[in-house]
C-alpha positions as CSV (number, residue, x, y, z in Angstrom):
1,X,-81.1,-126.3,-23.5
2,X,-80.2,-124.4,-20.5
3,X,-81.5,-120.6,-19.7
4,X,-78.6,-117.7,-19.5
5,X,-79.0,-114.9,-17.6
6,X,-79.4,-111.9,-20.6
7,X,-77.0,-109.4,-19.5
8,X,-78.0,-105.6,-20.6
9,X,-74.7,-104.0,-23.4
10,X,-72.8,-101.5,-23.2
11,X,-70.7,-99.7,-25.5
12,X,-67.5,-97.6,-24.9
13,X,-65.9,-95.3,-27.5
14,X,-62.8,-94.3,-25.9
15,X,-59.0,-94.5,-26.2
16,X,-56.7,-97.5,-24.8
17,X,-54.7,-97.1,-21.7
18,X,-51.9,-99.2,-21.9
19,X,-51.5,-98.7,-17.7
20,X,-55.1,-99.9,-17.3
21,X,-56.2,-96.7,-15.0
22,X,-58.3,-95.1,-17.4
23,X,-60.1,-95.4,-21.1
24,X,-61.3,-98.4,-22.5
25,X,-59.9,-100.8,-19.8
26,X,-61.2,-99.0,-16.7
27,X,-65.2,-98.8,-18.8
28,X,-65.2,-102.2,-19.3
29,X,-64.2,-103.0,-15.9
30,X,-66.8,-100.5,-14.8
31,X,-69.0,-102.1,-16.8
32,X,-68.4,-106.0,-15.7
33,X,-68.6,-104.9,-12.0
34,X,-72.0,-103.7,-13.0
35,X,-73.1,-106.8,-14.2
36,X,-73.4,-105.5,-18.0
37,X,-71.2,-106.9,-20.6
38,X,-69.2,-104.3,-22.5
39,X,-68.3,-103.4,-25.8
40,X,-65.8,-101.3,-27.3
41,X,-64.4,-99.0,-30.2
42,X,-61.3,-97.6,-29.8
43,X,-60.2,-94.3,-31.0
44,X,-56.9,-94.0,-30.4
45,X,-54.0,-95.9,-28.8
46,X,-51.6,-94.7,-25.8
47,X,-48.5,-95.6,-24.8
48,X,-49.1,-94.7,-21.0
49,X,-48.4,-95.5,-17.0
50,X,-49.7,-93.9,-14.0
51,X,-46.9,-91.3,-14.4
52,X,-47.7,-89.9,-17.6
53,X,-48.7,-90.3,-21.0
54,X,-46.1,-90.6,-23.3
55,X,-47.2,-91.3,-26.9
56,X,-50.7,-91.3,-28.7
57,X,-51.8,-92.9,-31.9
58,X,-55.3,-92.3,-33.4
59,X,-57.4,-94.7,-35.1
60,X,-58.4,-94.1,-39.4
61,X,-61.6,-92.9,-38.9
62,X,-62.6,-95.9,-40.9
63,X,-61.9,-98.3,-38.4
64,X,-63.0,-96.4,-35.6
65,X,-66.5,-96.5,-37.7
66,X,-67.0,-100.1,-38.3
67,X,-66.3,-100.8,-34.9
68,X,-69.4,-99.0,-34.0
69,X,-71.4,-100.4,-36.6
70,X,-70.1,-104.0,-36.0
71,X,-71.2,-103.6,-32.1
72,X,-74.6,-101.9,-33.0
73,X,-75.1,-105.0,-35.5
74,X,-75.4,-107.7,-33.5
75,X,-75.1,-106.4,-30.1
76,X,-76.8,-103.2,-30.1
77,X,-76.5,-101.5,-26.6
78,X,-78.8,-100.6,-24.5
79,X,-76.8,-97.1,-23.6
80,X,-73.0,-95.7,-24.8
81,X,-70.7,-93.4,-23.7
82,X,-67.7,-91.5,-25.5
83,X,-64.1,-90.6,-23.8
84,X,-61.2,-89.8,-25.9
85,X,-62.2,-88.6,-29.3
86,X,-59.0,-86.9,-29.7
87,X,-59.5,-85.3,-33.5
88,X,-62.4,-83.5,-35.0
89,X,-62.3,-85.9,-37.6
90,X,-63.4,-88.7,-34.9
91,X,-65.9,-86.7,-33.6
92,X,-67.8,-86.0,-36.5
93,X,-67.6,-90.0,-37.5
94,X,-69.3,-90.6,-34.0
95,X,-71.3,-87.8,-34.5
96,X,-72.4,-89.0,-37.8
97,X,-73.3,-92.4,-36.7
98,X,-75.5,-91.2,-33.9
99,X,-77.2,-88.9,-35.9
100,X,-78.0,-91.5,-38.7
101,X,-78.3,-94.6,-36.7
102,X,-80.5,-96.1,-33.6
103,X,-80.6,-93.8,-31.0
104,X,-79.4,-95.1,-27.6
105,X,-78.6,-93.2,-24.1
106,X,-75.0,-91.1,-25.2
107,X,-72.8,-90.3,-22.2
108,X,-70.0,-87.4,-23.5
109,X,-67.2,-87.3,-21.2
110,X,-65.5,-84.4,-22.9
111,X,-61.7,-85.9,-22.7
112,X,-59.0,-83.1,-23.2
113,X,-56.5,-83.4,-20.6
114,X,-54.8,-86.1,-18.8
115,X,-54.3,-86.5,-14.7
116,X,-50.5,-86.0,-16.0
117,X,-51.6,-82.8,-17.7
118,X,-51.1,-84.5,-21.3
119,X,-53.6,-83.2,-24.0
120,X,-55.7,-85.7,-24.8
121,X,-57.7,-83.4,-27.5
122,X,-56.6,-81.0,-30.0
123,X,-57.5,-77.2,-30.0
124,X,-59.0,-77.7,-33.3
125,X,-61.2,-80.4,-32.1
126,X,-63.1,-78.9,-29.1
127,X,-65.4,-76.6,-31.8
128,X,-66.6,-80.1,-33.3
129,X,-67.4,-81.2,-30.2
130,X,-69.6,-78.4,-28.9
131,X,-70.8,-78.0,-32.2
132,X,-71.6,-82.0,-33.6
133,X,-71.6,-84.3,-30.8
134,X,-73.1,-82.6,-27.5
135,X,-76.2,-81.9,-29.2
136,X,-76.6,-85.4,-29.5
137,X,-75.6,-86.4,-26.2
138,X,-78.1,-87.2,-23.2
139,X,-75.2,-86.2,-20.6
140,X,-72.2,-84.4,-20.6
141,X,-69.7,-84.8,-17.9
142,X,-67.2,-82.0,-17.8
143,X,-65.0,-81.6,-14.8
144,X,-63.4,-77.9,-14.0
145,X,-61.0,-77.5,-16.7
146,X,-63.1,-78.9,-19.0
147,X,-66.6,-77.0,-18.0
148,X,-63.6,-73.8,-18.1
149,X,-63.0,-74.8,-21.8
150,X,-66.3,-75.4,-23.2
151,X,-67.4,-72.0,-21.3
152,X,-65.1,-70.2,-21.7
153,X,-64.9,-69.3,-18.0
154,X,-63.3,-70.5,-14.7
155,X,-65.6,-72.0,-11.7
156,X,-64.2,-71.5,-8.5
157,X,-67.3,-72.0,-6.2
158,X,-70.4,-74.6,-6.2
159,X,-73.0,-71.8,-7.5
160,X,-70.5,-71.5,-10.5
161,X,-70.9,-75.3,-11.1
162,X,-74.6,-74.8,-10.8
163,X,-74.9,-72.0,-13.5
164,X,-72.5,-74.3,-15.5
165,X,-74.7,-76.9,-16.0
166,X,-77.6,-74.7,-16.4
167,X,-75.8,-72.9,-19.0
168,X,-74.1,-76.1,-20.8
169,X,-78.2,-77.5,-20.8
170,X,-79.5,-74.5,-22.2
171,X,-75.9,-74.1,-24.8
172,X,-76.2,-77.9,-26.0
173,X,-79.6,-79.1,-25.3
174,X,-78.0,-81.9,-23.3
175,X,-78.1,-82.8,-19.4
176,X,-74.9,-82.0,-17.6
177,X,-73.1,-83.2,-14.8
178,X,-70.0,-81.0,-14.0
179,X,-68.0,-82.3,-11.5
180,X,-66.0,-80.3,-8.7
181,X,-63.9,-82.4,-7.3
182,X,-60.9,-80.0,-8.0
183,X,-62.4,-77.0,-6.0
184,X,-60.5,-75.7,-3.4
185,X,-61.6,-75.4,0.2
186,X,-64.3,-77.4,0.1
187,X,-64.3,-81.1,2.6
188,X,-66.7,-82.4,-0.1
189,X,-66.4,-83.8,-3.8
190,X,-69.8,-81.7,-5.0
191,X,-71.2,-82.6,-8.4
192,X,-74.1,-80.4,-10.3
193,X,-76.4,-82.2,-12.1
194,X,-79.2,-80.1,-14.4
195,X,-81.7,-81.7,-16.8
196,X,-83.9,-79.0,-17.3
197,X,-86.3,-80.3,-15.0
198,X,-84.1,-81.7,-12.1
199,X,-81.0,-80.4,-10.3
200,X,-79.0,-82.4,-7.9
201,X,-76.5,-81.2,-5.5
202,X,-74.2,-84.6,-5.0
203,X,-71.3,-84.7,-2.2
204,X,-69.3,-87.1,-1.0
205,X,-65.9,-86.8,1.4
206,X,-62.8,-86.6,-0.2
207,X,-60.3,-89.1,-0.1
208,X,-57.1,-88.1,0.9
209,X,-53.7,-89.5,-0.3
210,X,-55.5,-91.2,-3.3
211,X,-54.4,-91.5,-6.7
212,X,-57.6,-90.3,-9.0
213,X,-56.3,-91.1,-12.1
214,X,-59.0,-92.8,-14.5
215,X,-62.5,-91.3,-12.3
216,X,-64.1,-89.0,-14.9
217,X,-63.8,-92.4,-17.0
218,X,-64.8,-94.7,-14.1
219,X,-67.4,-92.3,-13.1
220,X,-69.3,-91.9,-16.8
221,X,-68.4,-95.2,-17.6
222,X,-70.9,-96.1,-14.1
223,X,-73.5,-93.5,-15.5
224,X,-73.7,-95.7,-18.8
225,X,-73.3,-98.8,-17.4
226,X,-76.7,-98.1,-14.7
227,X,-78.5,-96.4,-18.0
228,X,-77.8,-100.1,-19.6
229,X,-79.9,-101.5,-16.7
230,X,-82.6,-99.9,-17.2
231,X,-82.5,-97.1,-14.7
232,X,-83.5,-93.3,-15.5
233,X,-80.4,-90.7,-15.7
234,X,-80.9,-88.8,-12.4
235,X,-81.4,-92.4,-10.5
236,X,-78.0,-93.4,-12.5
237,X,-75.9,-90.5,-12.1
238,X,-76.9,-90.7,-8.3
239,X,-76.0,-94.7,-8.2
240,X,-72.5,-93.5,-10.2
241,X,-71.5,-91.0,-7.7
242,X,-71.5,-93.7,-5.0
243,X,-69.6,-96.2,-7.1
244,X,-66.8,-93.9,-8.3
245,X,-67.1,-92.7,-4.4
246,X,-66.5,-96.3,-2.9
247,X,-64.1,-97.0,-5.8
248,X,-61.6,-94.2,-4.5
249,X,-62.3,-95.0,-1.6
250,X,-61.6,-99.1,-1.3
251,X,-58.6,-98.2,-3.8
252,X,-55.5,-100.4,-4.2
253,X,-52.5,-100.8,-5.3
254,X,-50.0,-102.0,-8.3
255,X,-46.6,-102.3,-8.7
256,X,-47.1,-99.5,-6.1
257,X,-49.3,-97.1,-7.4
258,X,-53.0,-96.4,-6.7
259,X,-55.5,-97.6,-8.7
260,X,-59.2,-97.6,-8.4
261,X,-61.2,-100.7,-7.2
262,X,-64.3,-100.9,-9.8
263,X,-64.8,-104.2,-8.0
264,X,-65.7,-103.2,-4.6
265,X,-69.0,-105.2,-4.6
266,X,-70.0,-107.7,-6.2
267,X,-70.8,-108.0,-9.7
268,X,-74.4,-106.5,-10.7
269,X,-75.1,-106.1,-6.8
């Protein structure tokens, strides 16, 4: 009987992307270029393009919970991360299930807008997640407008996105990475990552004339993905900031729009 390689899992519970720039489909290729095989639960369903979003189905909560528990059955992952949630009633199922169940490395990226500026998660919903499923997390990975929203404050400078993620460690318990690549003036994309023990200041030169719709997925999707291997979270937040970095970077194109390369290297290289 021939030996197979055994490759680390990873699971994704995020929404579907019909254009294949973001959600599900960009985590799992995330995830393959990585060299881990992925699994999925999907939350909600979008009828969406690189122009906009223009329609959004959620899951029964029902579903959305025995997809979980049919990946944690028989291929329990070795790390997970969460994208659009979209209702409080979602969260608290995830929450529920990672508060009953085996605990594995949780990566929150706190979905709530679009690139296109569609709301991807309702008012109601953002008290649930602060309140039932950060707590839980190991990392959460808010960009500006989403750092703004759970703090109630703007950041306009890179020692307001390092007192956000000191503040969002200390509010939630959680390590944070909040991301600044939306601040103005600056010739770097600078990240803030805080663990209560270790900060790191990570940069890397923008890319001009790039379409960026799907990194905050791309990027946690990496962060989960490394975790899968094996690696510790400061060692895979660094190693995710140079994928999503070289995946902007060597982007291409479909039908004529941009769209991230998770496949810049080879597979598990």
């Amino acid at each position: 009987m021939s030996k197979h390689r055994q490759l680390p899992v990873a699971l994704t519970i995020a929404g579907s992307d019909s254009g294949g720039g973001a959600g599900i489909q960009t985590d799992l290729k995330t995830f393959a270029a990585l060299g881990v095989h992925g699994t999925s639960a999907i939350t909600c369903i979008t009828a969406q393009n690189p122009e906009g979003v223009y329609g959004i189905q959620a899951c029964r909560v029902e579903i959305v919970r025995r997809q979980i528990e049919a990946v944690f059955t028989a291929l329990r992952p070795a790390a997970a991360k969460t994208g659009m949630l979209y209702s409080a009633a979602l969260i608290r199922a995830v929450a529920e299930f990672f508060r009953r169940g085996p605990r594995v490395p949780l990566v929150v990226d706190p979905v709530m807008v679009s690139t296109s500026g569609a709301a991807l998660l309702k008012p109601a919903a953002v008290k649930a997640l602060g309140a039932e499923l950060l707590p839980l997390a190991t990392l959460v990975t808010p960009n500006l407008d989403e750092a703004k929203i759970l703090l109630g404050r703007k950041l306009d400078s890179v020692p307001d996105l390092r007192d956000a993620a000191r503040e969002l460690h200390r509010r939630f318990g959680c390590a944070a990475l909040v991301k600044g690549g939306h601040l103005r003036g600056l010739r770097e994309a600078v990240d803030i990552f805080y663990d209560g023990r270790t900060e790191l200041l990570l940069s890397a030169p923008f890319v001009r004339g790039v379409s960026t719709h799907g990194t905050g997925c791309t990027y946690s999707a990496a962060i989960a993905g490394y975790l899968a291997r094996g690696g510790s979270l400061p060692r895979a937040v660094r190693q995710a900031k140079e994928f999503i970095t070289q995946a902007i970077a060597q982007s291409r194109t479909a039908a004529g729009h941009g769209v991230l390369n998770c496949f810049w290297r080879p597979a598990g290289g």
